[in-house]
C-alpha positions in Angstrom: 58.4 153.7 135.9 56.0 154.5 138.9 56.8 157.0 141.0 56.7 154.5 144.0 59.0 151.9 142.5 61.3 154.1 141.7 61.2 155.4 145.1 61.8 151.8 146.3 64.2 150.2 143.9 66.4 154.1 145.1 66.0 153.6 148.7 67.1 149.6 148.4 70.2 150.2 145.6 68.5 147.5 143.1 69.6 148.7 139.9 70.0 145.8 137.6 67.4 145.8 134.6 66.7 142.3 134.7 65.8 142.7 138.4 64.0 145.7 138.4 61.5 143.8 135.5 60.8 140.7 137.7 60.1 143.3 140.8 57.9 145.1 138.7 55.6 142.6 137.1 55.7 140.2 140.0 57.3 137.7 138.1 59.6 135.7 140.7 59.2 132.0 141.3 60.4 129.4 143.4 63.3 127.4 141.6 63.3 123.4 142.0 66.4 122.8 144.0 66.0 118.7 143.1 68.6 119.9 139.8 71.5 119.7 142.6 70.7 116.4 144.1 68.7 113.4 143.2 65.2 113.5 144.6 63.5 110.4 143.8 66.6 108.2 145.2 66.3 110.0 148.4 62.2 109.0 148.5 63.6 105.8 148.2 65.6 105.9 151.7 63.3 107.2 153.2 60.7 105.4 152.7 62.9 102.1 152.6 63.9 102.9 156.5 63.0 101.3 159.8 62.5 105.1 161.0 63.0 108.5 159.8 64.0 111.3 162.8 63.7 114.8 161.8 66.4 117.2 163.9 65.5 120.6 163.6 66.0 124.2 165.3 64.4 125.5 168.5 64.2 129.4 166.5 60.8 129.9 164.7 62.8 129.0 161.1 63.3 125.4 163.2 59.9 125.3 164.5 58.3 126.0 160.8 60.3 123.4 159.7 59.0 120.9 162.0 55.4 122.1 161.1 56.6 121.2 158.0 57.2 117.5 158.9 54.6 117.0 160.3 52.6 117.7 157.7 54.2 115.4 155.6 55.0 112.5 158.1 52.2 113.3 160.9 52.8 111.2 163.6 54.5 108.4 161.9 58.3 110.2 162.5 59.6 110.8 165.5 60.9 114.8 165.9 63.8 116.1 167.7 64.3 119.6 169.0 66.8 120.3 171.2 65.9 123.4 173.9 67.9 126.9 173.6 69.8 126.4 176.7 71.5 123.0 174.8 72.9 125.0 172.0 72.6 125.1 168.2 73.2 122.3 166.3 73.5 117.9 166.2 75.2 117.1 169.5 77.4 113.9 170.3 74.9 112.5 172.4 71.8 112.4 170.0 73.6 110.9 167.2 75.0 107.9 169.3 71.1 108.1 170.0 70.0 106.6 166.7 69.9 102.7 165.9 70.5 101.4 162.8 67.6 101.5 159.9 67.4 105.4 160.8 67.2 107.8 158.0 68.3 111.4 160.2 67.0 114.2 158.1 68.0 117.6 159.6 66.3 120.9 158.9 67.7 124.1 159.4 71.0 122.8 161.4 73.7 120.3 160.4 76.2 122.3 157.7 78.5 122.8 160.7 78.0 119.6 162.6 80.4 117.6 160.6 82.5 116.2 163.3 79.4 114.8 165.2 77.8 113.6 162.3 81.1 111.5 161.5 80.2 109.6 164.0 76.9 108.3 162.8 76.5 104.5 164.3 77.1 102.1 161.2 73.1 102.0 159.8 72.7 105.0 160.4 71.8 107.6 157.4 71.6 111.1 157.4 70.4 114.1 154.3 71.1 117.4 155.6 69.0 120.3 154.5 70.6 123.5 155.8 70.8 127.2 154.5 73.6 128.6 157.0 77.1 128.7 155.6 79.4 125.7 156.3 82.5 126.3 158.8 85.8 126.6 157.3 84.2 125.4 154.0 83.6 122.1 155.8 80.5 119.7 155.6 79.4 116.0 156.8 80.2 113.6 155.2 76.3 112.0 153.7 73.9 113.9 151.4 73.9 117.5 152.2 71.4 119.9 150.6 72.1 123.8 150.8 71.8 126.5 148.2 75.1 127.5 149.5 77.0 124.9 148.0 75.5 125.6 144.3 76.6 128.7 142.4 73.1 128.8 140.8 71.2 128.6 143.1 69.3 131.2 145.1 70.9 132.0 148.3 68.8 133.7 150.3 66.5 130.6 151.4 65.5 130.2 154.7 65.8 127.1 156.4 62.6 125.8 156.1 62.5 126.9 152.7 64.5 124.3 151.6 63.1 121.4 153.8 60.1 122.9 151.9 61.1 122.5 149.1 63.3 119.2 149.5 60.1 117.9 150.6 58.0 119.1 147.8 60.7 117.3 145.6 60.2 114.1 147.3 56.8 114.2 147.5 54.7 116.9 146.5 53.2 120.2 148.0 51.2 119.9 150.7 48.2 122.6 151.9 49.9 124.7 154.5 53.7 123.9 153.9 54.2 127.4 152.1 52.2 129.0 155.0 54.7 128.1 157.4 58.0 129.0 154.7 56.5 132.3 155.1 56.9 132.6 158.5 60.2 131.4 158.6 61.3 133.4 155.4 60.3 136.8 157.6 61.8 135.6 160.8 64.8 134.7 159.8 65.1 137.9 158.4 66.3 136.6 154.6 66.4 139.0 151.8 62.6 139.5 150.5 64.1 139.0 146.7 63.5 136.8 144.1 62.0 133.4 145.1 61.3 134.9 148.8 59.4 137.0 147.2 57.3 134.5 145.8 57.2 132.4 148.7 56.2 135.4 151.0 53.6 136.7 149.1 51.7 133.6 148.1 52.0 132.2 151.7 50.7 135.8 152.7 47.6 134.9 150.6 47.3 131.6 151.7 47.2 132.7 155.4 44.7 135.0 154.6 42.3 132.7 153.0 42.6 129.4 154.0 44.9 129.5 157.0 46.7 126.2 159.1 45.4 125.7 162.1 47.7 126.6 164.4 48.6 129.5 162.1 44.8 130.9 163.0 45.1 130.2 166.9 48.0 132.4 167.1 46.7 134.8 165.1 43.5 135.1 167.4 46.1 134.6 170.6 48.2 137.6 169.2 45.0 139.6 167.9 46.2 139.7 164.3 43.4 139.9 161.6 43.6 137.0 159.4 41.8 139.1 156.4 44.4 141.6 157.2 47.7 140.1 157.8 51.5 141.3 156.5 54.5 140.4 156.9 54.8 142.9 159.6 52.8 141.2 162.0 54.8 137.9 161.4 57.6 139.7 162.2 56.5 141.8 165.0 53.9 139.3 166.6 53.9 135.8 165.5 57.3 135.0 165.0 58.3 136.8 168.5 55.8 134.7 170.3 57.5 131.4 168.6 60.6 131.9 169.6 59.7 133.1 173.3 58.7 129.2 173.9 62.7 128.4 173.9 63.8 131.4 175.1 61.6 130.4 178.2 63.2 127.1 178.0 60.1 125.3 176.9 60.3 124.9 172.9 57.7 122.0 173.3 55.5 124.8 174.0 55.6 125.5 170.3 55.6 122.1 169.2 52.4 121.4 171.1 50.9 124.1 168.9 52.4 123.5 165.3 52.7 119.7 165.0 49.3 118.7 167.1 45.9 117.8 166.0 44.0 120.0 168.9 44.3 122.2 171.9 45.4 124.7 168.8 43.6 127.9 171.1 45.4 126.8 174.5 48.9 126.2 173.1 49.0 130.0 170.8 47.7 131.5 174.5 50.7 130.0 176.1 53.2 131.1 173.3 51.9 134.6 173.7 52.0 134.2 177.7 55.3 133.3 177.2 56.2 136.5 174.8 54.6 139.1 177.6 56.8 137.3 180.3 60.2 137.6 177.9 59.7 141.0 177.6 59.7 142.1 181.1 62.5 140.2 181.6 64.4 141.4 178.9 63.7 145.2 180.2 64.6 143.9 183.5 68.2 143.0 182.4 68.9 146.1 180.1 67.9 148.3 183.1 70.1 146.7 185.4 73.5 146.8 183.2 76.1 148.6 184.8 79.3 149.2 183.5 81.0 146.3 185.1 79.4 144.1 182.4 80.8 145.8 179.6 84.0 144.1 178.7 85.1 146.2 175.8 83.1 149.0 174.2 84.9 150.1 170.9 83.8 152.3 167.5 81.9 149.1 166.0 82.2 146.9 168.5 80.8 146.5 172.0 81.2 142.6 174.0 79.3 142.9 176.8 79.3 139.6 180.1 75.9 139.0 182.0 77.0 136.0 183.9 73.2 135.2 185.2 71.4 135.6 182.1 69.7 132.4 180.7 71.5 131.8 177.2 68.1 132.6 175.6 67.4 136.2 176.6 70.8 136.8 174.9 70.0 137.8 171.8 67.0 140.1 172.8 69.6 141.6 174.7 72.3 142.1 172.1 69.7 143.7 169.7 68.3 146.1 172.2 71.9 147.2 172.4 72.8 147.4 169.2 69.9 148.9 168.3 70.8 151.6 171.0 74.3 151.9 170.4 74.6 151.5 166.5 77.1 149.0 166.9 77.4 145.2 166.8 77.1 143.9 170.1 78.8 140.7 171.7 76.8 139.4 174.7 77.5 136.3 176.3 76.9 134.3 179.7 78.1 131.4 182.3 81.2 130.5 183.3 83.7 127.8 182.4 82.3 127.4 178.7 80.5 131.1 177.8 77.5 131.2 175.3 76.9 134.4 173.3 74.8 136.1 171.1 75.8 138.9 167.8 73.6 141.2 167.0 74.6 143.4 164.4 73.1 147.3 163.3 72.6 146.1 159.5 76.1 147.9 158.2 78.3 145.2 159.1 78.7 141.5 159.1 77.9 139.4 161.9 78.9 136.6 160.6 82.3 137.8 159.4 83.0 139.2 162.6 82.9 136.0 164.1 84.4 134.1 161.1 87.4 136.7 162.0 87.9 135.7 165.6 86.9 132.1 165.0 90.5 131.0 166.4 88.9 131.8 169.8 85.4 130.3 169.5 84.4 126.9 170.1 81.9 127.2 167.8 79.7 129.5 165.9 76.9 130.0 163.2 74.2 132.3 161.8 74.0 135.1 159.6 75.2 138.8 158.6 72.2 140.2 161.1 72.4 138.2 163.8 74.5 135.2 164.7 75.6 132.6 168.1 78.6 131.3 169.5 80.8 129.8 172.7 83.9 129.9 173.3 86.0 128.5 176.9 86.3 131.2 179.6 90.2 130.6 179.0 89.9 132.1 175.8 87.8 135.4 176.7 91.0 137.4 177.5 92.6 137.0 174.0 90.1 137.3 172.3 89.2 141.6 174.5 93.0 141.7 173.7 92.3 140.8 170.2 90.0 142.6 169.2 91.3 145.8 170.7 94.3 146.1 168.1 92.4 144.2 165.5 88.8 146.2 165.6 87.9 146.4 161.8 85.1 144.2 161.0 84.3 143.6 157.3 81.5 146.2 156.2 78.4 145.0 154.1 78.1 146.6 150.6 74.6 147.9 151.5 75.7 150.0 154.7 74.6 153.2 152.9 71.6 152.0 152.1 70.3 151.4 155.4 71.8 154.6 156.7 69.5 156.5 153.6 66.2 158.8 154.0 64.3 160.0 151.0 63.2 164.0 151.8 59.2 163.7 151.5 56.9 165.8 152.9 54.4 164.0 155.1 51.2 164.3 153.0 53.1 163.3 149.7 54.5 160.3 151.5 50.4 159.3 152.2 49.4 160.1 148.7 52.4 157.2 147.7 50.9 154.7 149.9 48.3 153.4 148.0 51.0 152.5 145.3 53.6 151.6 147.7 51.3 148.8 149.3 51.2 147.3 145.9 55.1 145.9 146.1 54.5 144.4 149.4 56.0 142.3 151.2 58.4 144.7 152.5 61.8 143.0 154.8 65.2 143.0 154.4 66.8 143.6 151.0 63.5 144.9 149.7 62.7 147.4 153.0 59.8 150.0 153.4 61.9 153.2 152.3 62.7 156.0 154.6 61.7 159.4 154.6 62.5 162.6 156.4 61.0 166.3 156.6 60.9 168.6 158.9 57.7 169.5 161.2 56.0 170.5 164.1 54.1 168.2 166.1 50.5 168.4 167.9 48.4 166.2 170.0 51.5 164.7 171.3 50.4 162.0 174.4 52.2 159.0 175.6 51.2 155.6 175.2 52.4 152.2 176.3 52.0 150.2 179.9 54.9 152.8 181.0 53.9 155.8 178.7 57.5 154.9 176.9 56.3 155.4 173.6 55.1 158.4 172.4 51.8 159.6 169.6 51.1 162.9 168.2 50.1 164.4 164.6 51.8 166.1 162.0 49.0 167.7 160.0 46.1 165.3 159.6 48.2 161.9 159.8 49.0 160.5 162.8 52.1 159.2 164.1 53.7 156.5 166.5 57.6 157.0 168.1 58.9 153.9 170.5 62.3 155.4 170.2 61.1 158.4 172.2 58.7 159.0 175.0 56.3 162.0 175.1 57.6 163.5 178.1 60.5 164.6 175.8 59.1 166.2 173.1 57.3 169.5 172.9 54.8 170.9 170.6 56.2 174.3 169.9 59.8 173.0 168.5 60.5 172.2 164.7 62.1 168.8 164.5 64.1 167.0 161.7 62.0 163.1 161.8 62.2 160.4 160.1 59.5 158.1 159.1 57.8 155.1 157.3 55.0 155.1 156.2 51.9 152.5 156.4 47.8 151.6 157.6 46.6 151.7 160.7 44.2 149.1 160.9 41.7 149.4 163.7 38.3 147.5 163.6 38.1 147.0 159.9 39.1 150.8 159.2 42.5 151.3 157.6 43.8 154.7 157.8 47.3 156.2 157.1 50.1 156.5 159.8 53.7 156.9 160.3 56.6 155.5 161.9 58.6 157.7 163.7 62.1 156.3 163.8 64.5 159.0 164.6 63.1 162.7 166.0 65.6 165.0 166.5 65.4 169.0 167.3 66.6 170.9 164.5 69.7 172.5 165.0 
């Protein structure tokens, strides 16, 4: 076996056979879901109906799966996306909404909306297509399609995965419908295994070649090289300017941009706009924390109350802390009925950790990374007291995994690249491995608007830190680091470079 599989398949903790073979000759493909449900009756409805109304999510996953639509129905559906600040899910009020002859197909949302969806006006039909786990094992009462519910199936899809390939079922493939899976498979964060794999990588080459649209204005917006593109810059770039168009309370932003005919250059400049302004006000709020707003702070688990924080900036929030803190992180906002935001640090389950104070919540959804909920202010109290003598959420089997570093020197981590590049994509389940040595550092300088982030050299390849700034490191100490490894690419010239994730003094 290669000497950069193997390094892969160690860092990750895949060890079964069968796996490691499809991994290593590429040989994973997108199942047909249609086994599980009857496609061509479903065309039938559809097409049968006085109207069809799509309901999908106001994340990027939602928003691809509305790009999806469109490509299939164009203008001839009519599309509902609810903002952030009106919380997850089919509410009351839009189902009462619908007249009879409606076919309601929901992407990416409806597993948990039972109770509303009960109340579908008589003449009203609705197909779910969801991938996030049903609530107390309960689900609406139509046609729902989710891998969950089949033990065959492949459960990693994201939720415009499956309206993907629902939709392919019905009707066919369409040109850019796999380009815009892609982006929902990375920002959803789903496991890059088996048919994500697929998916990814093919929708990779597709972007590169013979990209949507809208796809290409944001690309130019966020100043991403088609030719070059990864999944890396979906995940750092184009999927962070999606979601800033709810998180700024103006998702239509994004629809403008991914199920439009024109303006394609106007509406990816106001996405990114909208990404530069959620970032200041995301450091804005983590710099102004105090103490008052943490409500409990325990080994694994912090909650933390920002009462004037739009529900949106939530999540942003609740990574950057758990990312600082190595915990999962509770944050939540408003009075009278509270909405929060999980973040987890990767070793345990988000989405158990709500599932074990569920008595509490009003509702909740998601998955083991990151997750949502409310719950009435009457209720906060318990729950602190709850979770103070009951503080022991359920860890994920891969916690050591994530926690791992492979000792590699610097140099022989560069003369792996080449080989390493060749099992891309790269993303969770399947993640760039880890390394650690131990080195001096030169050239060390600051970079950022702020000079927060820090760049220096260790030997001939250069390195990035945005854990740590410049001003405290020093040149003559001998630090323990650990690093990834990648390319720069700058103006067509791809050189090596590292990622400095942890830079410690050596003891």
């Amino acid at each position: 076996m290669r000497k950069a599989l193997k390094v892969i398949l160690e860092y990750n903790g895949i060890t079964d056979e069968f796996d490691i073979s499809v991994i290593q000759h590429k040989a994973e493909g997108v199942e047909v879901l249609s086994t599980h449900y009857d496609a061509v009756e479903l065309r039938k409805k559809i097409e049968s109906s006085d109207r069809v109304v799509v309901h999908a999510d106001y994340d990027a996953d939602g928003i691809m799966c509305a790009a999806i639509a469109y490509e299939y129905f164009g203008d001839s559906h009519a599309l509902y996306v609810p903002e952030r600040v009106d919380g997850y899910g089919i509410s009351k009020e839009f189902v009462e909404s619908l007249s009879p002859g409606t076919i309601l197909l929901t992407a990416d949302c409806g597993i948990g909306s039972k109770r509303e969806l009960d109340l579908l006006p008589v003449g009203v039909e609705a197909i779910v297509t969801d991938h996030h786990v049903p609530q107390n094992g309960k689900v609406p009462s139509c046609t729902v399609i989710n891998p969950l519910l089949y033990s065959s199936a492949f459960h990693g899809y994201c939720g415009a995965s499956v309206f993907m390939l629902v939709m392919e079922s019905m009707f066919g493939e369409t040109r850019f419908s796999r380009q815009f899976a892609t982006i929902g498979t990375v920002c959803d964060v789903m496991p890059i295994l088996g048919p994500n794999r697929a998916i990814v990588r093919d929708g990779l080459a597709r972007i590169s070649s013979d990209p949507a649209p809208s796809i290409a204005a944001l690309c130019r917006a966020s100043d991403v090289n088609l030719r070059e593109i990864t999944e890396d810059h979906i995940g750092w770039k184009l999927g962070p300017a999606i979601n800033a168009a709810s998180r700024m309370g103006d998702v239509h932003a994004a629809i403008d941009l991914f199920c439009g005919d024109s303006e394609f250059d106007n509406n990816a400049k106001r996405l990114v706009q909208y990404n530069t302004e959620r970032k200041r006000v995301v450091r804005e709020v983590t710099g102004g924390m105090s103490s008052d707003n943490v409500l409990i702070d325990l080994k694994n688990i912090r909650v933390v109350r920002l009462p004037d924080v739009p529900s949106g900036f939530l999540g942003l929030v609740a990574s950057a802390l758990s990312k600082e803190n190595n915990k999962v992180v509770l944050v939540m906002s408003g009075s009278g009925r509270l909405s929060g935001s999980l973040r987890s640090n990767g070793s345990i389950s988000g989405i158990g950790v709500l599932r074990g104070i569920s008595q509490f919540l009003s509702s909740f959804g998601g998955h083991n990374a990151a997750a949502g909920f409310s719950l009435d202010e009457d209720n906060l109290q318990p729950l602190l007291e709850f979770l103070h003598t009951n503080s022991r959420p359920q860890e994920k089997r891969d916690e050591v995994v994530r926690q791992k570093s492979i000792a590699i020197e610097m140099s022989e981590a560069v003369e792996l690249l080449p080989e390493l590049e060749k099992f891309r994509p790269f993303g969770n389940g399947f993640e760039r491995p880890v390394f650690e040595c131990e080195s001096k550092i030169s050239g060390l300088r600051g970079i950022g608007d702020l000079k927060q982030y820090s760049k220096f050299t260790i030997g001939s390849v250069d390195c990035v830190c945005f854990s740590v700034p410049a001003a405290e490191l020093n040149e003559d100490v001998l630090y323990c680091i650990r690093y990834t490894i990648g390319y720069n690419v700058f103006r067509g010239r791809r050189t090596p470079q590292a990622e400095v994730l942890d830079i410690n003094r050596r003891s």
